[in-house]
C-alpha positions in Angstrom: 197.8 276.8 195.9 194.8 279.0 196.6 193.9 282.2 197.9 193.3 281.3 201.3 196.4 279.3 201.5 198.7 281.7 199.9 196.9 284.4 202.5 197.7 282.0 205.4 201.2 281.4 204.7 202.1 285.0 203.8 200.8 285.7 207.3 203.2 283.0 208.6 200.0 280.3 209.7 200.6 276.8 209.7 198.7 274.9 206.7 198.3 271.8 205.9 201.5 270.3 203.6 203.5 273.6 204.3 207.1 273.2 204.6 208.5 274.1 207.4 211.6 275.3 206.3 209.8 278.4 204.1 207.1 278.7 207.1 210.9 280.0 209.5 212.2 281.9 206.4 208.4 283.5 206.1 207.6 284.1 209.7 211.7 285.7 210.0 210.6 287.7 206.4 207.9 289.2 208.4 209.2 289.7 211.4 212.4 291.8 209.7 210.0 293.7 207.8 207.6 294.9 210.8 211.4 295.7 213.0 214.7 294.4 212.0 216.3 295.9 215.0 214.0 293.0 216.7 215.8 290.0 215.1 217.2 288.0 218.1 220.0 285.3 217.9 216.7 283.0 218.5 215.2 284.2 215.4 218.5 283.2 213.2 218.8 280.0 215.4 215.2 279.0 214.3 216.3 279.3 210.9 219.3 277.0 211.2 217.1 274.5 213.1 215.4 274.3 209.8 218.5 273.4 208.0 220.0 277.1 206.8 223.3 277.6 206.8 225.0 280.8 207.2 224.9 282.1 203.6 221.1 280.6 203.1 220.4 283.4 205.8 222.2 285.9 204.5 220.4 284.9 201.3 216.9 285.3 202.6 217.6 288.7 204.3 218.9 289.6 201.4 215.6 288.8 199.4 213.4 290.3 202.0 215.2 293.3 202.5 215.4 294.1 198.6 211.7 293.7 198.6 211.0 296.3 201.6 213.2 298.4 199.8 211.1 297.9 196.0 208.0 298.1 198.6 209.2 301.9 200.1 210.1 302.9 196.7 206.8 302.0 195.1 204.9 303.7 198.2 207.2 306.8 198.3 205.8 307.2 194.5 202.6 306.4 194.9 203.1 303.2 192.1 200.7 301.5 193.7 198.2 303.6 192.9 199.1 303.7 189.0 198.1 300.3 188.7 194.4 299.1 188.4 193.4 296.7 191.6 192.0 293.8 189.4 195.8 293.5 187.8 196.9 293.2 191.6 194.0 290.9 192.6 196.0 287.4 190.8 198.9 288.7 193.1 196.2 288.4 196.7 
């Protein structure tokens, strides 16, 4: 995949050959992440129109709250700035 691609889909675009299954767990990702106290019943309902069960949803919150947790911790330390920006640059 390239940049532009990976930067698309991480802000929850459509591209070309995406699947739409990740797009709804991406565009959810990101929408928990900016407010979780928005999350509607629509929101979860989108997700199980894409073929997630239950525990595939509790799954994905799971992963995406874990990583705003690491993301708070990181930023609370000031990791970030320990680590050179070409290293981050493979990461977008």
């Amino acid at each position: 995949m390239d940049r532009e691609t990976v930067i698309a889909l991480r802000k929850g675009k459509e591209v070309p050959g995406a699947d739409p299954k990740e797009l709804a767990i991406i565009r959810f990702g990101r929408k928990v992440a900016a407010d979780a106290t928005t999350i509607t019943p629509e929101d979860i309902q989108a997700l199980r129109d894409q073929g997630l069960d239950d525990s595939k949803i509790v799954e994905a919150l799971s992963v995406i709250m874990l990583s705003a947790l690491t993301n708070a911790f990181a930023s609370a330390l000031k990791i970030e700035e320990d680590v050179p920006p070409e290293v981050l640059e493979e990461y977008f």
